[in-house]
C-alpha positions as CSV (number, residue, x, y, z in Angstrom):
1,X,0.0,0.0,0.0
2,X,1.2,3.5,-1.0
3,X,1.8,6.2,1.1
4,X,-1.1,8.0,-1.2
5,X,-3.8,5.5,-0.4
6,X,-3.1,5.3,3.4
7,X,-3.4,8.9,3.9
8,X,-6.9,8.2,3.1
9,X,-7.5,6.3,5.6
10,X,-6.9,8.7,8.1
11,X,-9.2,10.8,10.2
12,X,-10.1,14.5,10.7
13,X,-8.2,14.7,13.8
14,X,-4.9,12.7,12.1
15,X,-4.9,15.0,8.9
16,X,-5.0,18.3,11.3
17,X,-1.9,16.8,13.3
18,X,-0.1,16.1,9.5
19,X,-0.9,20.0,8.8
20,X,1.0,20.9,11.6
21,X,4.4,19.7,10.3
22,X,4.4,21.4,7.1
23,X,7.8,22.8,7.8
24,X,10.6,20.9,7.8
25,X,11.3,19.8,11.6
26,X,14.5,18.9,12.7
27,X,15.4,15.3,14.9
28,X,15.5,16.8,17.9
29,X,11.7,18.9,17.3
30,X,11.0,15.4,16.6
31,X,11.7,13.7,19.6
32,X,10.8,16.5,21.2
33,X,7.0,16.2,20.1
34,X,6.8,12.4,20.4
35,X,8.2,13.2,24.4
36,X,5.0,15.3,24.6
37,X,2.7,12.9,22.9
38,X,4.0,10.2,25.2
39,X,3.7,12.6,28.0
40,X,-0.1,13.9,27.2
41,X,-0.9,10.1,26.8
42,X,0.6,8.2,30.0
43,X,-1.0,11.4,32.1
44,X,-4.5,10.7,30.2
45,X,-3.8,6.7,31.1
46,X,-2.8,7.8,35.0
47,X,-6.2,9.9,35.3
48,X,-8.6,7.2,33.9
49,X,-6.8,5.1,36.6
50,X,-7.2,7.3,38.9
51,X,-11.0,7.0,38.5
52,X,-11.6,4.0,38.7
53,X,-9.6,3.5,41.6
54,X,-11.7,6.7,43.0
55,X,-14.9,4.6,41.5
56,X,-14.2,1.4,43.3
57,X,-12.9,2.7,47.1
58,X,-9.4,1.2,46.7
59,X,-6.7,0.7,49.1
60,X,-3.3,0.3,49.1
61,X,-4.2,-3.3,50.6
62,X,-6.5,-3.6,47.7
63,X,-3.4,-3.1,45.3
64,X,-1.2,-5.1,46.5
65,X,-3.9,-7.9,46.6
66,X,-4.0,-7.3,43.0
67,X,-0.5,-7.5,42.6
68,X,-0.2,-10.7,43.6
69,X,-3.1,-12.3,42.0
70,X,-2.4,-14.9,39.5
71,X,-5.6,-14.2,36.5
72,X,-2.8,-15.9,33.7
73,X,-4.7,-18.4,31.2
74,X,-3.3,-21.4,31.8
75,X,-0.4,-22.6,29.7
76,X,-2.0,-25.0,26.6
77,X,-0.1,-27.1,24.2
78,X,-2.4,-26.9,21.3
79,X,-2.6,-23.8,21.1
């Protein structure tokens, strides 16, 4: 598939992020954007935690509890 075809594919939200790097960016702009992204994302992950432990009246006894609970499917050959 062509770079053409998969721009297509994108969303409103994805081609308004492409128009911001019109200009040429240099490597460290890059990294420096994708630090934010990361950054913006992990904060977004840490608040939705944040609510449901909020939500559900959690301890710290509750979390370590859940740290060592074992919820692995169990190991098959077939598969």
């Amino acid at each position: 598939m062509n770079s053409t075809s998969q721009i297509g594919n994108l969303n409103q939200h994805q081609l308004e992020i492409l128009k911001l790097f019109t200009r040429e960016l240099d490597e460290n702009d890059l990294v420096e954007i994708k630090r934010l992204i990361v950054k913006y994302l992990a904060d977004k992950i840490t608040k939705m935690a944040d609510e449901i432990w909020d939500k559900n009246n959690w301890t710290n006894e509750d979390m370590e509890r859940l740290l060592k609970t074992h919820k692995r499917t169990p190991y098959n050959p077939k598969n």
